[in-house]
N, C-alpha and C positions, 0 to 999 in steps of 0.2 A: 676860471679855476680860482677859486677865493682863498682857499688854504692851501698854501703854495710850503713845499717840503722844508723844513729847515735845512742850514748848510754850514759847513764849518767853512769854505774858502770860496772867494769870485772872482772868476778871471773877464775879466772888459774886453771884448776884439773889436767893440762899435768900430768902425771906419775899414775896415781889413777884410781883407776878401782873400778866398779858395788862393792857395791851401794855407797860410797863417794863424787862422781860426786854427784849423786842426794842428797843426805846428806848437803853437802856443797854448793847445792844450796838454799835447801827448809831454811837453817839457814839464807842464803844472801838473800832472800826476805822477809824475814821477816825487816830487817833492812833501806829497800827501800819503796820509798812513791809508791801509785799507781799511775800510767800513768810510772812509769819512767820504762827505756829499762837497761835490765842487758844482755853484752854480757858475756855467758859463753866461753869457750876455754876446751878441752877437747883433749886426746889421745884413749881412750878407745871407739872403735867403738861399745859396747854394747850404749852407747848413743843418737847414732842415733833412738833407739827404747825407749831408757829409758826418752829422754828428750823430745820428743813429748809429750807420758803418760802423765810423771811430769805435761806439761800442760795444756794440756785436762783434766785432774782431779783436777784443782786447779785453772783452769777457765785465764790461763795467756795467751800469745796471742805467738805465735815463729812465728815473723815476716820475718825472715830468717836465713838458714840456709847455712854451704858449706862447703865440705871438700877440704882441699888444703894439698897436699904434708904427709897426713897420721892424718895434726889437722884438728880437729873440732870447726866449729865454730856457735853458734846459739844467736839469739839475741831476746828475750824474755820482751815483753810489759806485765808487772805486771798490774793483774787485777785490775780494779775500783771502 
């Protein structure tokens, strides 16, 4: 994926594993307006399941995804 979504905020969980990731997002949306894009960054490949969930149950949008070299990355359009 070469053009990767812009974003107004990134939250780092490298090291943190289920459920923290999602912990320390659902805290960092709270703090964000809606429309704006929060890339997360992740190591714990339980998130690839956990962070779609997260937003199909909370109505936010993961406009894109990609793992590169073991990190994760998703970039998540907070609901409006």
């Amino acid at each position: 994926m070469a053009d990767l979504p812009a974003y107004d905020d990134v939250l780092d969980t490298s090291g943190l594993y289920c459920p923290e990731p999602i912990m320390m997002m659902h805290n960092r949306v709270r703090d964000l307006a809606a429309g704006n894009v929060l890339k997360v960054v992740a190591t714990d490949p339980a998130t690839t399941r956990d962070v779609p969930k997260f937003c199909t149950f909370l109505g936010h949008e993961l406009i894109a995804q990609r793992e590169q070299d073991g990190d994760y990355e998703y970039f998540i359009r907070l609901k409006t």
